[in-house]
N, CA, C and O atoms as a GROMACS GRO file, in nm:
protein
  544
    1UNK      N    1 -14.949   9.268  -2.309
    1UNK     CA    2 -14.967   9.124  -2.312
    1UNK      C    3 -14.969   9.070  -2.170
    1UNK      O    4 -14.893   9.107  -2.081
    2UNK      N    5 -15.052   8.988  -2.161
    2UNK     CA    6 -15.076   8.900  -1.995
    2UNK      C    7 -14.979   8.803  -1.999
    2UNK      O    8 -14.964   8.719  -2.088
    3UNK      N    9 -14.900   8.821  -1.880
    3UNK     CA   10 -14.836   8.700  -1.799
    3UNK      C   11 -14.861   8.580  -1.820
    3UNK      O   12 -14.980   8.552  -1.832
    4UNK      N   13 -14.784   8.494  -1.828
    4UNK     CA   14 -14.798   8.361  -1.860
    4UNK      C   15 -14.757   8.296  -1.706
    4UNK      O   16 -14.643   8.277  -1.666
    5UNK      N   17 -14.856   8.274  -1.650
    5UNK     CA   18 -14.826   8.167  -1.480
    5UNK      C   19 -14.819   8.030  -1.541
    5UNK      O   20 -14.881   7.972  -1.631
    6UNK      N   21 -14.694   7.991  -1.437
    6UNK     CA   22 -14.694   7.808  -1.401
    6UNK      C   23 -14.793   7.794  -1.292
    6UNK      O   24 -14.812   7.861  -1.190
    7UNK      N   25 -14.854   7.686  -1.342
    7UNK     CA   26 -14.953   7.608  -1.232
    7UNK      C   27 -14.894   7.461  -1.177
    7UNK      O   28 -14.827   7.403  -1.262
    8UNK      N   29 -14.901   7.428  -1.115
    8UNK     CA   30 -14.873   7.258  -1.105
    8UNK      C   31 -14.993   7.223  -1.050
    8UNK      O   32 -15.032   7.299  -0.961
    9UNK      N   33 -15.089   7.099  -1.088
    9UNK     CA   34 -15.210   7.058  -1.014
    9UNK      C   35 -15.192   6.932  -0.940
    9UNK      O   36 -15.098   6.878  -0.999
   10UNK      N   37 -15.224   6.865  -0.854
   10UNK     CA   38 -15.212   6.756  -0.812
   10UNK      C   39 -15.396   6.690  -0.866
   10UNK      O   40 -15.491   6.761  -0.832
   11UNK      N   41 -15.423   6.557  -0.947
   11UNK     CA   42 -15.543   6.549  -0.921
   11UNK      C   43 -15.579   6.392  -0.904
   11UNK      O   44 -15.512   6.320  -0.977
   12UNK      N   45 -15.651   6.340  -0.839
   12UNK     CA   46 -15.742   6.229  -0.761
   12UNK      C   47 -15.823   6.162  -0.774
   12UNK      O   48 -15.929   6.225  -0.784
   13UNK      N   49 -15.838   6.038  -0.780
   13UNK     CA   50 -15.995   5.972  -0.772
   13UNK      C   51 -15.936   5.836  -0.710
   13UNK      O   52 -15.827   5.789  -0.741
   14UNK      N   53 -16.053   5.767  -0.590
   14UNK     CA   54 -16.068   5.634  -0.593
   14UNK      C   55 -16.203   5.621  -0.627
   14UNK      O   56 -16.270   5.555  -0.548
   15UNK      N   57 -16.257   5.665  -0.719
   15UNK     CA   58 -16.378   5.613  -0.737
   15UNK      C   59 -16.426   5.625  -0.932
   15UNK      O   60 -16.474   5.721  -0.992
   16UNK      N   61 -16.398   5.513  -0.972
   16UNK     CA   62 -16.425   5.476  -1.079
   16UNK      C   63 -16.274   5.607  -1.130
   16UNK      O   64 -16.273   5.721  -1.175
   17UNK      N   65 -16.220   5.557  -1.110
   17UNK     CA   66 -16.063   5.651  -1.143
   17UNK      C   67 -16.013   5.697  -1.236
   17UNK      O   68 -15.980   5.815  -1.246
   18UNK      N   69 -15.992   5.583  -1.346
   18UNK     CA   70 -15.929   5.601  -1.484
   18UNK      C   71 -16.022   5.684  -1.575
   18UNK      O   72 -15.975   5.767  -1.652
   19UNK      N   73 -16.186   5.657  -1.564
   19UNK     CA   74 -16.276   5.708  -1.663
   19UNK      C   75 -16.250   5.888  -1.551
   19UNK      O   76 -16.259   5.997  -1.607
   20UNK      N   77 -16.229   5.878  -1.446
   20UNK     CA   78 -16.257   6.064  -1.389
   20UNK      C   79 -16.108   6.134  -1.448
   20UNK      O   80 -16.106   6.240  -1.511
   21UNK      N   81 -16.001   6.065  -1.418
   21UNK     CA   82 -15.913   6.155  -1.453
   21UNK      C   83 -15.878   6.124  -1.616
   21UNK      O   84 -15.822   6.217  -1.673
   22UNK      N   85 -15.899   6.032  -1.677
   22UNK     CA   86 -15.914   6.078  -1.832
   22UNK      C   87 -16.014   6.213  -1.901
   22UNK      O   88 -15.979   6.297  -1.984
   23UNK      N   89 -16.128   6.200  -1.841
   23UNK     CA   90 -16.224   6.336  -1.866
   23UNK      C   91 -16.188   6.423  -1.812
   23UNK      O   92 -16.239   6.530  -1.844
   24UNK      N   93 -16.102   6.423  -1.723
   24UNK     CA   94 -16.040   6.610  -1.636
   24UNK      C   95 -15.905   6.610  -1.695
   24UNK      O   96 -15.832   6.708  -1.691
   25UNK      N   97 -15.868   6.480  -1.760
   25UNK     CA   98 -15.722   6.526  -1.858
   25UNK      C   99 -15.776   6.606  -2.042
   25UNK      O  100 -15.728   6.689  -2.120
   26UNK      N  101 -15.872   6.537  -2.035
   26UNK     CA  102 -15.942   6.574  -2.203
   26UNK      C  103 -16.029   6.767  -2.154
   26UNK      O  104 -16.053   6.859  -2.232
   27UNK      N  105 -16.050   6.762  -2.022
   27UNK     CA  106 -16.104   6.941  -1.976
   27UNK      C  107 -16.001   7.032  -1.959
   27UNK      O  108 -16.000   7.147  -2.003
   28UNK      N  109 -15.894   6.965  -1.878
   28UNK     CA  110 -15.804   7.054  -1.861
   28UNK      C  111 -15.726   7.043  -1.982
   28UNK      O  112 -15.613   7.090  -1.963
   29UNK      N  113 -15.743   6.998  -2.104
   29UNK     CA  114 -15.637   7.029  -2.252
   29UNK      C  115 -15.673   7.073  -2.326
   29UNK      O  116 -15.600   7.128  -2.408
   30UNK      N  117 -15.820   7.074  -2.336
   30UNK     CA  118 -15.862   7.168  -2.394
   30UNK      C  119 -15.888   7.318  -2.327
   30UNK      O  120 -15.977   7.373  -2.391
   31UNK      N  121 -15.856   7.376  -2.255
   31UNK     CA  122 -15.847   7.449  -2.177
   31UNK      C  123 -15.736   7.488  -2.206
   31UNK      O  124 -15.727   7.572  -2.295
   32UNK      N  125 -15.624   7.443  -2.145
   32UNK     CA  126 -15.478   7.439  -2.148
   32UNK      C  127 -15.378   7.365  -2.258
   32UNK      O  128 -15.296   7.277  -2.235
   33UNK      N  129 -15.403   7.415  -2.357
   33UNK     CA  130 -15.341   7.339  -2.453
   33UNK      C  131 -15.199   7.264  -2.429
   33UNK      O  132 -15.180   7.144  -2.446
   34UNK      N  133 -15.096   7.365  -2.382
   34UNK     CA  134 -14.951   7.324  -2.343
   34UNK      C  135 -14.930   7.257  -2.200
   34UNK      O  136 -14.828   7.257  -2.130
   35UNK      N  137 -15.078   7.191  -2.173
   35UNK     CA  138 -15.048   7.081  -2.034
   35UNK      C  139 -14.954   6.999  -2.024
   35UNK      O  140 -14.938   6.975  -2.144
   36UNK      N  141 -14.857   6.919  -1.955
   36UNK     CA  142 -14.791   6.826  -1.957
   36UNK      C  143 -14.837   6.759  -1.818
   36UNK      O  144 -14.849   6.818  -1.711
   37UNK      N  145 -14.864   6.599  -1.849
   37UNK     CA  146 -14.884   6.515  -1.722
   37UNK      C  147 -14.819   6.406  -1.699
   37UNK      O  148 -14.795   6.322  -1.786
   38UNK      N  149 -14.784   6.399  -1.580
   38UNK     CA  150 -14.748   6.295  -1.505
   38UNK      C  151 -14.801   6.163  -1.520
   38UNK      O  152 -14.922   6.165  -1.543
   39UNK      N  153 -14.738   6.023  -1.514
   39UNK     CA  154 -14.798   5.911  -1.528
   39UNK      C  155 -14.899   5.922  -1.397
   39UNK      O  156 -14.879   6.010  -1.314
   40UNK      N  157 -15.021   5.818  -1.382
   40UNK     CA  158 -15.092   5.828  -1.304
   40UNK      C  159 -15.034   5.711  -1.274
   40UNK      O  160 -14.999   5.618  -1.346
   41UNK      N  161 -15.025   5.736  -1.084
   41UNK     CA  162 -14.971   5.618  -0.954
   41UNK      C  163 -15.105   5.589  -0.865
   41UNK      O  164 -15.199   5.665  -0.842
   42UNK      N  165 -15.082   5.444  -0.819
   42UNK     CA  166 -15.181   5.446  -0.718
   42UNK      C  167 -15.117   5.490  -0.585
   42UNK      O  168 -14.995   5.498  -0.575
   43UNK      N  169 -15.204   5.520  -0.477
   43UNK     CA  170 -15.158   5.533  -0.342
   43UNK      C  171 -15.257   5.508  -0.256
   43UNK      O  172 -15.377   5.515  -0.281
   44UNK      N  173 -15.212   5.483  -0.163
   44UNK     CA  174 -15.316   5.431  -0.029
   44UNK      C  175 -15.322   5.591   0.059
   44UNK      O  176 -15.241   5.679   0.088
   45UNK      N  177 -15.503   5.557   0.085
   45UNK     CA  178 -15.544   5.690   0.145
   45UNK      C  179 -15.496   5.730   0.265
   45UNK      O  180 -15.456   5.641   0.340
   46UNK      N  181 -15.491   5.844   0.302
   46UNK     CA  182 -15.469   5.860   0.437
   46UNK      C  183 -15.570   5.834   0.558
   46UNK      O  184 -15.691   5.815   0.551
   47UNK      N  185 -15.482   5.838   0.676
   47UNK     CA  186 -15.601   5.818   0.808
   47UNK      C  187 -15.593   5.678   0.753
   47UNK      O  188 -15.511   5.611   0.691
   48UNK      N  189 -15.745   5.659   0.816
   48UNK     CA  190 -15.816   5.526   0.822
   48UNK      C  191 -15.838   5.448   0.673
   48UNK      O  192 -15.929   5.487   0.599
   49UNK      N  193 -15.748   5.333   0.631
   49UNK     CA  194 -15.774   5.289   0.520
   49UNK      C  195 -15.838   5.216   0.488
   49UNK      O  196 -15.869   5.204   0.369
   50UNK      N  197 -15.895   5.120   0.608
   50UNK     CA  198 -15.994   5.041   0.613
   50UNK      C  199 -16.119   5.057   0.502
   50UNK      O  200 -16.164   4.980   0.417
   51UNK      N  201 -16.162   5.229   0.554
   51UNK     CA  202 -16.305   5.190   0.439
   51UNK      C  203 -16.268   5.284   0.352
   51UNK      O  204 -16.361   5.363   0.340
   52UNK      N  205 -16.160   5.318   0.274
   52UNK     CA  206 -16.165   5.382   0.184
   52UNK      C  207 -16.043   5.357   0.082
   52UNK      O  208 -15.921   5.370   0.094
   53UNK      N  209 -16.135   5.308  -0.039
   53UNK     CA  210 -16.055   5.269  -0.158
   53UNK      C  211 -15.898   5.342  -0.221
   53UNK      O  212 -15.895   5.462  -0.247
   54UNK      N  213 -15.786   5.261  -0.239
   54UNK     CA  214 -15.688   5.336  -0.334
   54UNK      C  215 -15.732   5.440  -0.420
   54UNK      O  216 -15.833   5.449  -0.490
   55UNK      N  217 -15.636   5.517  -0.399
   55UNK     CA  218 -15.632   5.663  -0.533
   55UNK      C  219 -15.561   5.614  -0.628
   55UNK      O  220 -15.481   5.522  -0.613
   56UNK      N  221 -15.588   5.678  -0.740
   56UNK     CA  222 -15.484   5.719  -0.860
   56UNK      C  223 -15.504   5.860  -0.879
   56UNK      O  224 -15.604   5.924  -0.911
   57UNK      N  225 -15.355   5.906  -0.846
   57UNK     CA  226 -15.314   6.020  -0.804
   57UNK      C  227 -15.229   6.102  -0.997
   57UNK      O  228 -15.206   6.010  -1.076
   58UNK      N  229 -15.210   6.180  -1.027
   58UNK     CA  230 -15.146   6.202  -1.101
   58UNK      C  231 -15.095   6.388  -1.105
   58UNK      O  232 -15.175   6.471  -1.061
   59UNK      N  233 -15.026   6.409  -1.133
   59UNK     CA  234 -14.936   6.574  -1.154
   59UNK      C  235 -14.960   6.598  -1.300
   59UNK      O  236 -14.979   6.518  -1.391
   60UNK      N  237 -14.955   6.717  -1.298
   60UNK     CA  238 -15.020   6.822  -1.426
   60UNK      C  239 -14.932   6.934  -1.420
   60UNK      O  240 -14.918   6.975  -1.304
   61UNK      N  241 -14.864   7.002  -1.511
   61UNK     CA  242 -14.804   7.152  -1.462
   61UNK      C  243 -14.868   7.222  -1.653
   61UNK      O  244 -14.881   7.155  -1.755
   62UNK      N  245 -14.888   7.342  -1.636
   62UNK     CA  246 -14.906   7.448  -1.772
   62UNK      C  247 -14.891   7.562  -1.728
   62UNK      O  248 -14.849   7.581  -1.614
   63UNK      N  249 -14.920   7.649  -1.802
   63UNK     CA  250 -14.919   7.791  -1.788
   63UNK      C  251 -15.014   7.793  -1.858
   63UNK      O  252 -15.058   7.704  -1.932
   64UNK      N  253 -15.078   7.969  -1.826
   64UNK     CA  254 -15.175   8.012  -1.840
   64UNK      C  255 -15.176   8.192  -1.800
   64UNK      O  256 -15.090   8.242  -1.727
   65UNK      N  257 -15.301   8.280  -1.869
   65UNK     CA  258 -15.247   8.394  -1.855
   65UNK      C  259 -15.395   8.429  -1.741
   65UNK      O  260 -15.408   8.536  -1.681
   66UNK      N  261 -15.478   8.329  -1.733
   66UNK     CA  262 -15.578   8.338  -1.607
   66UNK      C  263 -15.485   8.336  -1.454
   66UNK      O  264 -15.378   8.280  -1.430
   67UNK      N  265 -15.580   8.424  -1.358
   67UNK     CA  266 -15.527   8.429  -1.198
   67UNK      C  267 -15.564   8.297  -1.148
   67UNK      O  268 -15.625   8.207  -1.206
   68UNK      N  269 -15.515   8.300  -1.023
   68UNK     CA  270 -15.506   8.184  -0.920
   68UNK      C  271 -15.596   8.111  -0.904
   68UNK      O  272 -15.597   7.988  -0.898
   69UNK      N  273 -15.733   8.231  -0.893
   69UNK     CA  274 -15.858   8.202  -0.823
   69UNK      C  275 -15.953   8.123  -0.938
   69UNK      O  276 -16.046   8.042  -0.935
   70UNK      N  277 -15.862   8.206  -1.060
   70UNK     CA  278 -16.014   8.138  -1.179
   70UNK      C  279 -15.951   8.028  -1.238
   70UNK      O  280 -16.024   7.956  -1.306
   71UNK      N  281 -15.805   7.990  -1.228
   71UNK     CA  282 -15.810   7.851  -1.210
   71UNK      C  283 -15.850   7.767  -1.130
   71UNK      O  284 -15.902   7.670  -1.184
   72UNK      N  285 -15.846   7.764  -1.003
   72UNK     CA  286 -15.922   7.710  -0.856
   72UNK      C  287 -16.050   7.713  -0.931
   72UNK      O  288 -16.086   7.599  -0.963
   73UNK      N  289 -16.095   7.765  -0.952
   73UNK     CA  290 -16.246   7.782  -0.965
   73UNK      C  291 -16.272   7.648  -1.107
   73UNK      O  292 -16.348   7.551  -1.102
   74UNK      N  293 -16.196   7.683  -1.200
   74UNK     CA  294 -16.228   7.570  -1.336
   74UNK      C  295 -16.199   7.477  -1.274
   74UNK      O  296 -16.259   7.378  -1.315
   75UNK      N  297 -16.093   7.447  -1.141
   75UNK     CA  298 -16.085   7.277  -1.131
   75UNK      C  299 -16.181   7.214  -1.054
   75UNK      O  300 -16.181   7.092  -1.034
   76UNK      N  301 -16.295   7.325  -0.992
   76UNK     CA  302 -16.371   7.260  -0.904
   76UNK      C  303 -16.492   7.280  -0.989
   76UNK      O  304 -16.583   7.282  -0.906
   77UNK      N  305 -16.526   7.290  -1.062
   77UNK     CA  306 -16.613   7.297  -1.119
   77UNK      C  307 -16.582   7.191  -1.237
   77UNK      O  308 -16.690   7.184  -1.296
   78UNK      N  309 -16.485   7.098  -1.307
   78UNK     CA  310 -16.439   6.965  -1.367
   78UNK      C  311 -16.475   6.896  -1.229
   78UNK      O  312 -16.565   6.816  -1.256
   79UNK      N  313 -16.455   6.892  -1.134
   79UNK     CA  314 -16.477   6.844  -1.025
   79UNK      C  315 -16.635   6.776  -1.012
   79UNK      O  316 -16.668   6.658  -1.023
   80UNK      N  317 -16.710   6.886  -0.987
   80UNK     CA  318 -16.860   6.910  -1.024
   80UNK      C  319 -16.890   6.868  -1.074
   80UNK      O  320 -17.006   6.833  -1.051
   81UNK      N  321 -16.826   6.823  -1.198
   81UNK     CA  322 -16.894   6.783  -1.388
   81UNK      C  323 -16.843   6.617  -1.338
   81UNK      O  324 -16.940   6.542  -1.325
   82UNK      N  325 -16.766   6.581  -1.322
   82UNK     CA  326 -16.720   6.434  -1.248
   82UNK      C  327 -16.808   6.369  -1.162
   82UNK      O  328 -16.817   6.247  -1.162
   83UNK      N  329 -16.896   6.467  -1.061
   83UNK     CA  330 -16.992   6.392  -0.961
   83UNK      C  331 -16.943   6.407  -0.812
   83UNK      O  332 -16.965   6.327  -0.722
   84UNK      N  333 -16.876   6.521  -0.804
   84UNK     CA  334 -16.777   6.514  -0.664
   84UNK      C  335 -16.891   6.607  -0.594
   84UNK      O  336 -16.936   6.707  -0.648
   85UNK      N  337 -16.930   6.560  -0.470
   85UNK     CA  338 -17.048   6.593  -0.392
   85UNK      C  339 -16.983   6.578  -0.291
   85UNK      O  340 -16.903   6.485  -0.274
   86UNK      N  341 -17.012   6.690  -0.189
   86UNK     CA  342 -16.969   6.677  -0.032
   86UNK      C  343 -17.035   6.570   0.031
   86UNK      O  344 -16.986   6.569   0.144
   87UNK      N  345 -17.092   6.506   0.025
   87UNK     CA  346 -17.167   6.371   0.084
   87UNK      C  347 -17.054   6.238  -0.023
   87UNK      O  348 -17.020   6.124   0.007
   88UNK      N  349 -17.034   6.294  -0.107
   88UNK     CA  350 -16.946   6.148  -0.123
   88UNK      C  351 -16.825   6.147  -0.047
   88UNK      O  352 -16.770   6.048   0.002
   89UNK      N  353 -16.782   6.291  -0.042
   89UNK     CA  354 -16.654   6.307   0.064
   89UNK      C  355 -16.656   6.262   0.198
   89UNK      O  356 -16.563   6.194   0.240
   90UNK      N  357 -16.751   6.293   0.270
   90UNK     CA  358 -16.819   6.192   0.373
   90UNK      C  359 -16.804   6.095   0.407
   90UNK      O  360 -16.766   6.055   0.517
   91UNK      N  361 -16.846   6.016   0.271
   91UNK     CA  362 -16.762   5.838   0.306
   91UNK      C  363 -16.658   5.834   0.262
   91UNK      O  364 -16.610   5.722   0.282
   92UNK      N  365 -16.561   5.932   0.181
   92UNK     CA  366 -16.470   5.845   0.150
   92UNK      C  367 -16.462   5.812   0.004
   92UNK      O  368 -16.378   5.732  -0.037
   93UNK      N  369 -16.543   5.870  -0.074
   93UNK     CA  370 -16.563   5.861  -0.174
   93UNK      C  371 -16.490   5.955  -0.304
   93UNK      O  372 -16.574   6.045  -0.306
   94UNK      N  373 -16.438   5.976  -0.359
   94UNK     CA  374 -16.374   6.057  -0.419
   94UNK      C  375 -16.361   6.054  -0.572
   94UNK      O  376 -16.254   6.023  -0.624
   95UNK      N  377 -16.496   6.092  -0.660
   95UNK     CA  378 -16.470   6.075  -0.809
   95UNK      C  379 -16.371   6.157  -0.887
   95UNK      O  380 -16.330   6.120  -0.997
   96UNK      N  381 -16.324   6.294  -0.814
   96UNK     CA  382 -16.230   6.344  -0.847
   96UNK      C  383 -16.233   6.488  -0.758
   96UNK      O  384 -16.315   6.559  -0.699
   97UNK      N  385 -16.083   6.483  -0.792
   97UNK     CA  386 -16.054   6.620  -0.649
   97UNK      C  387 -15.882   6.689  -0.765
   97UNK      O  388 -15.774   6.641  -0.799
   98UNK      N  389 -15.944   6.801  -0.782
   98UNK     CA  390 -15.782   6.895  -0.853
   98UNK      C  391 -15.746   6.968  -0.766
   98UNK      O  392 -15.824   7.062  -0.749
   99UNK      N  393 -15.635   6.967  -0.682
   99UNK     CA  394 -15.594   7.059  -0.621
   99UNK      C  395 -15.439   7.156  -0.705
   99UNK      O  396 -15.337   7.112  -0.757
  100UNK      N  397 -15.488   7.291  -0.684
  100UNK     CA  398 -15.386   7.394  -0.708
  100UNK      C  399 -15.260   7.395  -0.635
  100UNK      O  400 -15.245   7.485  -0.552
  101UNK      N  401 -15.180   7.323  -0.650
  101UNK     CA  402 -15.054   7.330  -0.542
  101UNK      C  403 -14.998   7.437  -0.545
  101UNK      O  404 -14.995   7.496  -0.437
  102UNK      N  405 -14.938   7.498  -0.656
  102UNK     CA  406 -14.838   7.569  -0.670
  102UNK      C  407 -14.901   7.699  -0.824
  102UNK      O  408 -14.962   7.671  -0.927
  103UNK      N  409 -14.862   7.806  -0.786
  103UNK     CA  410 -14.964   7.930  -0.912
  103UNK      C  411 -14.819   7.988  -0.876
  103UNK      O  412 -14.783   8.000  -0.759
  104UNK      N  413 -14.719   8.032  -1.014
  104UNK     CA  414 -14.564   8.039  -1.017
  104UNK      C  415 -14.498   7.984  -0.915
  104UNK      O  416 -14.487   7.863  -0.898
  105UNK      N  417 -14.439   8.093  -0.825
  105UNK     CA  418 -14.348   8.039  -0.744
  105UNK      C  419 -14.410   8.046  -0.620
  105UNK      O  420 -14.338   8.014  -0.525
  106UNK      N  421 -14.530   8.083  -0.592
  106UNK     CA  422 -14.584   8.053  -0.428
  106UNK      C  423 -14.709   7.938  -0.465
  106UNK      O  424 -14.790   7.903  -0.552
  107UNK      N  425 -14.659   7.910  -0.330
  107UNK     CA  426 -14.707   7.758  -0.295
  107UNK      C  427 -14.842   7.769  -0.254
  107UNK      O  428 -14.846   7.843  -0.155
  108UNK      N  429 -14.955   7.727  -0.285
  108UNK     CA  430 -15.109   7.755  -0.223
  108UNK      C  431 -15.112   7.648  -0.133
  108UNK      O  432 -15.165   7.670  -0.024
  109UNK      N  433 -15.055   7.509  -0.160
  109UNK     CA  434 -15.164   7.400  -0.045
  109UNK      C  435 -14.991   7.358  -0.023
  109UNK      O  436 -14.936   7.281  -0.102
  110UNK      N  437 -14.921   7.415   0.087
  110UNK     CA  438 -14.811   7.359   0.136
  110UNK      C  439 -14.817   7.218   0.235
  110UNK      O  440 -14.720   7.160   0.284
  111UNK      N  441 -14.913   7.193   0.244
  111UNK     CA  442 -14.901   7.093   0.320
  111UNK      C  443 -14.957   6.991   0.261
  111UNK      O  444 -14.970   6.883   0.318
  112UNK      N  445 -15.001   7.019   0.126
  112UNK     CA  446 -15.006   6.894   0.043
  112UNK      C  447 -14.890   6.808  -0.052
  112UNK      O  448 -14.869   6.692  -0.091
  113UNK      N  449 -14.803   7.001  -0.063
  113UNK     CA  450 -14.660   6.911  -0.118
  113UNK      C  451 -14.589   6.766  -0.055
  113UNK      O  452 -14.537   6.670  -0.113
  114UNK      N  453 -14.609   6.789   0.067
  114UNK     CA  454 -14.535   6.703   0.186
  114UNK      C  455 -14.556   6.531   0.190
  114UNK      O  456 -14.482   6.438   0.221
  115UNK      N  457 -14.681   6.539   0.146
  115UNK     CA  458 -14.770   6.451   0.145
  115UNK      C  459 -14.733   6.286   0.058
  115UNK      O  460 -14.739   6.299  -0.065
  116UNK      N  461 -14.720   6.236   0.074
  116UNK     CA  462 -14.713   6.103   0.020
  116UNK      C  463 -14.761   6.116  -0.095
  116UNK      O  464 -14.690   6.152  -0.189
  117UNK      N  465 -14.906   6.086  -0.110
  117UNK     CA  466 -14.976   6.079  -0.291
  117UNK      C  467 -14.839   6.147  -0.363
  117UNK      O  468 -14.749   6.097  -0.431
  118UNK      N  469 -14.873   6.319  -0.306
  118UNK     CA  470 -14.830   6.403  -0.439
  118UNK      C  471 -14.685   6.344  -0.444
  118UNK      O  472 -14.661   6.282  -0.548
  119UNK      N  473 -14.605   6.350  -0.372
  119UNK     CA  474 -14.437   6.284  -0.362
  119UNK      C  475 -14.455   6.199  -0.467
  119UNK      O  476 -14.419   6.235  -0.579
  120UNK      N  477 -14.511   6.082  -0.447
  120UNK     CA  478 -14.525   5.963  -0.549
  120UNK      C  479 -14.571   6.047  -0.711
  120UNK      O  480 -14.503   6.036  -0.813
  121UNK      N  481 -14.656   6.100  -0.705
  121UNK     CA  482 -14.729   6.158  -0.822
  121UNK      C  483 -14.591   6.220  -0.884
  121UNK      O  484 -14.544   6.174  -0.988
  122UNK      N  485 -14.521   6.341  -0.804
  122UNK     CA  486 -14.429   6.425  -0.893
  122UNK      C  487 -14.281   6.325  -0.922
  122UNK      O  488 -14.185   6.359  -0.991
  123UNK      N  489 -14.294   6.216  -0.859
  123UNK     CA  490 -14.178   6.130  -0.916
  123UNK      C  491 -14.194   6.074  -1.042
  123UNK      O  492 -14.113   6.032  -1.125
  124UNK      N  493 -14.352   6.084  -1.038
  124UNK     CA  494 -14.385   5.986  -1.199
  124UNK      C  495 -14.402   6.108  -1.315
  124UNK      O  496 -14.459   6.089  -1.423
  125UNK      N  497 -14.364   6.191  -1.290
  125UNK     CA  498 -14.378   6.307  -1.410
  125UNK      C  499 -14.249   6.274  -1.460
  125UNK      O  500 -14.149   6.234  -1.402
  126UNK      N  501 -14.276   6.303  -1.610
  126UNK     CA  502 -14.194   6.258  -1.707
  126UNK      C  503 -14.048   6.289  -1.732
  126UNK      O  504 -13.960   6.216  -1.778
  127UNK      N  505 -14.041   6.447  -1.680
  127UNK     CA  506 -13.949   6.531  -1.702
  127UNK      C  507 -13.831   6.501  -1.554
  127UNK      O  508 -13.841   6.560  -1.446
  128UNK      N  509 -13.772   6.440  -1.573
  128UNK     CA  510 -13.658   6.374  -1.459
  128UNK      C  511 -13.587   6.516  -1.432
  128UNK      O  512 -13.478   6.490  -1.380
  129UNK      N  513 -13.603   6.651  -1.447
  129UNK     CA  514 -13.556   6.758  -1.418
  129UNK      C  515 -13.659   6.798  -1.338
  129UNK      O  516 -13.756   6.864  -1.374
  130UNK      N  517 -13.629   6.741  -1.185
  130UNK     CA  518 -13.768   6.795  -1.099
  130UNK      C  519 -13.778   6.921  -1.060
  130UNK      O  520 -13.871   6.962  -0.990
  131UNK      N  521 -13.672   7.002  -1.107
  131UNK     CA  522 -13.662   7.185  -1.031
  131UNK      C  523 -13.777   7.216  -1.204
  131UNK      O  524 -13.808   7.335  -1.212
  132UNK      N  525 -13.822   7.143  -1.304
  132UNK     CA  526 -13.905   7.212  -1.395
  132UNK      C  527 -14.055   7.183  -1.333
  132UNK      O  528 -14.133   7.191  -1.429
  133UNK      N  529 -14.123   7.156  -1.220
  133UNK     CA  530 -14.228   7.089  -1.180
  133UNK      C  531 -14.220   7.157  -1.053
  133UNK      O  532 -14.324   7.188  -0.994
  134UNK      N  533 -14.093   7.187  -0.999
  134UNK     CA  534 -14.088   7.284  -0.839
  134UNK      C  535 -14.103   7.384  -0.877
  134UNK      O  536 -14.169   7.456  -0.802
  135UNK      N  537 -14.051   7.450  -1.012
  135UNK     CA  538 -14.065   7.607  -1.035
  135UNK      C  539 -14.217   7.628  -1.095
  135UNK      O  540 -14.265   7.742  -1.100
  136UNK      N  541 -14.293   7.504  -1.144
  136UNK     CA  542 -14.396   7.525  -1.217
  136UNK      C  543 -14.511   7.577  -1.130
  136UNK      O  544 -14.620   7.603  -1.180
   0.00000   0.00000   0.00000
């Protein structure tokens, strides 16, 4: 029998927001049946905020008996299916972005934990036992 990995995702949009991360919450559950998510928060972008719209940021954690990579791979490709084009990234544009934070207990994007959005994001997850969302 295959391993069951914790994932935690961090995922994104300022651009038309609520309709991108409702359709990457309805991809990733059917996918992942035993998903649990975080309320979605807004946050102000980094760098230069001037020309680039608020996020709504939100946290995701499941398990799964797929590797690291072929999850990475399904979230950028929901990504894809959303309209996320390297030219919208460009300006500033962001219909949706899933990042892999955490695949069990090693950390893939450590310097996104750190980060403001996600901070805000993993405070709004439901489960007030935050070592179940650090171990995820």
């Amino acid at each position: 029998m295959n391993k069951a990995h914790h994932c935690l995702l961090c995922l994104g949009s300022n651009s038309n927001a609520e309709l991108h991360l409702k359709q990457a919450e309805t991809a990733l559950g059917f996918l992942f049946p035993d998903i649990r998510w975080g309320k979605a928060v807004n946050t102000l972008p980094e760098g230069d905020q001037s020309k680039t719209p608020s996020y709504l940021n939100r946290i995701a954690c499941f398990r799964t008996t797929l590797e690291a990579n072929e999850v990475a791979r399904i979230c950028k490709e929901i990504e894809r299916e959303n309209g996320r084009t390297p030219e919208d990234k460009d300006k500033g544009l962001v219909p949706l972005d899933i990042d892999l934070l955490k695949y069990d207990n090693r950390v893939l994007k450590p310097a996104d934990l750190s980060k403001d959005y996600v901070r805000k994001a993993m405070e709004a997850f439901p489960d007030k036992r935050k070592d179940r969302i650090n171990r995820s």
